[in-house]
C-alpha positions in Angstrom: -1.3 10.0 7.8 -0.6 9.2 4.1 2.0 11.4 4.2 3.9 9.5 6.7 3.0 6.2 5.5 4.5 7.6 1.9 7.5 8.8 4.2 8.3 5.5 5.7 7.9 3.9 2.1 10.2 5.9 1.1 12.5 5.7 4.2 12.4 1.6 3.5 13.7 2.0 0.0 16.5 4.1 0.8 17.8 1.8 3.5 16.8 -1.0 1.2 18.8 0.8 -1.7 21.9 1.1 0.6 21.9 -2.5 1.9 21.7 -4.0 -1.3 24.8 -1.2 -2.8 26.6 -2.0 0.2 26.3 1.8 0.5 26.3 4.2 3.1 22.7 5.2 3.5 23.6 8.4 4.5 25.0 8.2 0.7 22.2 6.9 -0.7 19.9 9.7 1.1 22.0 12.6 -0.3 21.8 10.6 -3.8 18.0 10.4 -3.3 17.8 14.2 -2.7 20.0 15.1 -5.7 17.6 13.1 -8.1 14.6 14.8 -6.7 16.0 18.3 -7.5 17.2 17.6 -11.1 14.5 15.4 -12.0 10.9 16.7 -12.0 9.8 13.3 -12.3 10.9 12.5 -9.0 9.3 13.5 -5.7 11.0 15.1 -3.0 12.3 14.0 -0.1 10.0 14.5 3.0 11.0 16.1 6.3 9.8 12.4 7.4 11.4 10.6 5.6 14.7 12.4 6.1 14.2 11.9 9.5 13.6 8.3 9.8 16.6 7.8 8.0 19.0 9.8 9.3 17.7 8.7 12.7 18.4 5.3 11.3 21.8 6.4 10.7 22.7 7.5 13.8 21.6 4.3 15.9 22.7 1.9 13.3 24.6 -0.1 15.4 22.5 -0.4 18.3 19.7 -1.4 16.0 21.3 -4.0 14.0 22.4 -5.7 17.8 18.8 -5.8 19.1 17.3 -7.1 15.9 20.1 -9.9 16.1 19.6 -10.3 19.5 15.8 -10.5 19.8 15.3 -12.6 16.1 15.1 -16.5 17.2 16.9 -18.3 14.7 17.7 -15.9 12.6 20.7 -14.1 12.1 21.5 -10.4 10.8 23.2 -10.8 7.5 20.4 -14.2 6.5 17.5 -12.3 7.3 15.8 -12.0 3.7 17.2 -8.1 2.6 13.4 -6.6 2.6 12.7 -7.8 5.8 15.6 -6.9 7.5 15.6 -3.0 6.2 12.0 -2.9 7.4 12.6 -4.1 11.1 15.8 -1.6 10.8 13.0 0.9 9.9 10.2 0.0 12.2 12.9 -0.3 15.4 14.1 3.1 15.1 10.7 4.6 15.0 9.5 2.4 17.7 12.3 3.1 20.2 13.4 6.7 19.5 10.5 8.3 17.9 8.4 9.7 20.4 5.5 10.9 18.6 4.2 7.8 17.3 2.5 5.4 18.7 3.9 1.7 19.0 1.3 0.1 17.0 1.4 2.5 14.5 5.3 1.6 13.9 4.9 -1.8 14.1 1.7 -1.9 11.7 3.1 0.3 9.3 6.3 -2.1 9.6 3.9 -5.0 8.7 1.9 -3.4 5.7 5.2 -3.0 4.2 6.1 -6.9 5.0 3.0 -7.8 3.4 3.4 -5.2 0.1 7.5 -5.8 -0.8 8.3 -9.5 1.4 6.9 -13.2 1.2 3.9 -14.6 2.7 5.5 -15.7 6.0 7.2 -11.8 6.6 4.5 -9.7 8.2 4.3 -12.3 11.1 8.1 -12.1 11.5 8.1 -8.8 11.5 5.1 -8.4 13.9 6.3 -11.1 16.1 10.0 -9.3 16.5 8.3 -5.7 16.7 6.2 -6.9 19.3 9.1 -7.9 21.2 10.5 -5.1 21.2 7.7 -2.8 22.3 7.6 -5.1 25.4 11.4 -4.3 26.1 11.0 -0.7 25.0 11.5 0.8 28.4 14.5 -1.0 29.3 16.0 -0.4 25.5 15.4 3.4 26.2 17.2 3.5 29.2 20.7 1.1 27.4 20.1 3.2 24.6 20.9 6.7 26.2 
């Protein structure tokens, strides 16, 4: 599982990355990519990883209006930038990624709260996650 904890690392700083560019991620992906196949320094993009944000990518919308929706007192765009990339993360591979489990996503969405955010983020992020595995089966069924 190092592998996909790498992935999802990786995965956070692209959408990371393109949040803070005010980039397409998609953009930022295919940038990614590039560097990794001229520069031998740089490791490639894994299957995984390419996964989790292109699936990203093509719920963006939805995702962004259920973390707004289901944050108390906190909206989208004044969510600090870290936290609101990893919940971005963490909901698309809790709602539409079948073959891992819940608590997987939402603990590997709070290691990286606790590694890249402040002290209060991993319970944020846990607390919002947690939410939203409780709603999951109604979320499915809006989300098509």
């Amino acid at each position: 599982m190092a592998a996909r904890n790498k992935a999802r690392k990786r995965a956070f700083q692209i959408l990371f990355e393109a949040d803070q560019r005010g980039a397409d991620v998609q953009s930022v992906l295919a940038d990614w990519m590039r560097h990794a196949r001229t520069d031998p320094r740089q490791p490639p993009v894994n299957e995984y990883t390419l996964e989790l944000v292109e699936g990203y990518a093509d719920h963006i919308k939805r995702i962004d209006e259920l973390i707004s929706t289901y944050s108390v007192d906190w909206e989208l765009d004044r969510m600090p930038v870290v936290d609101r990339n990893i919940l971005r993360l963490a909901a698309y591979e809790l709602i539409w990624v079948d073959d891992t489990p819940d608590a997987v996503a939402i603990d590997e969405a709070v290691q990286l709260a606790k590694e890249f955010s402040t002290d209060d983020s991993p319970a944020f992020v846990n607390g919002l996650l947690g939410r939203l595995k409780d709603l999951k089966p109604s979320l499915r069924r809006e989300a098509g």
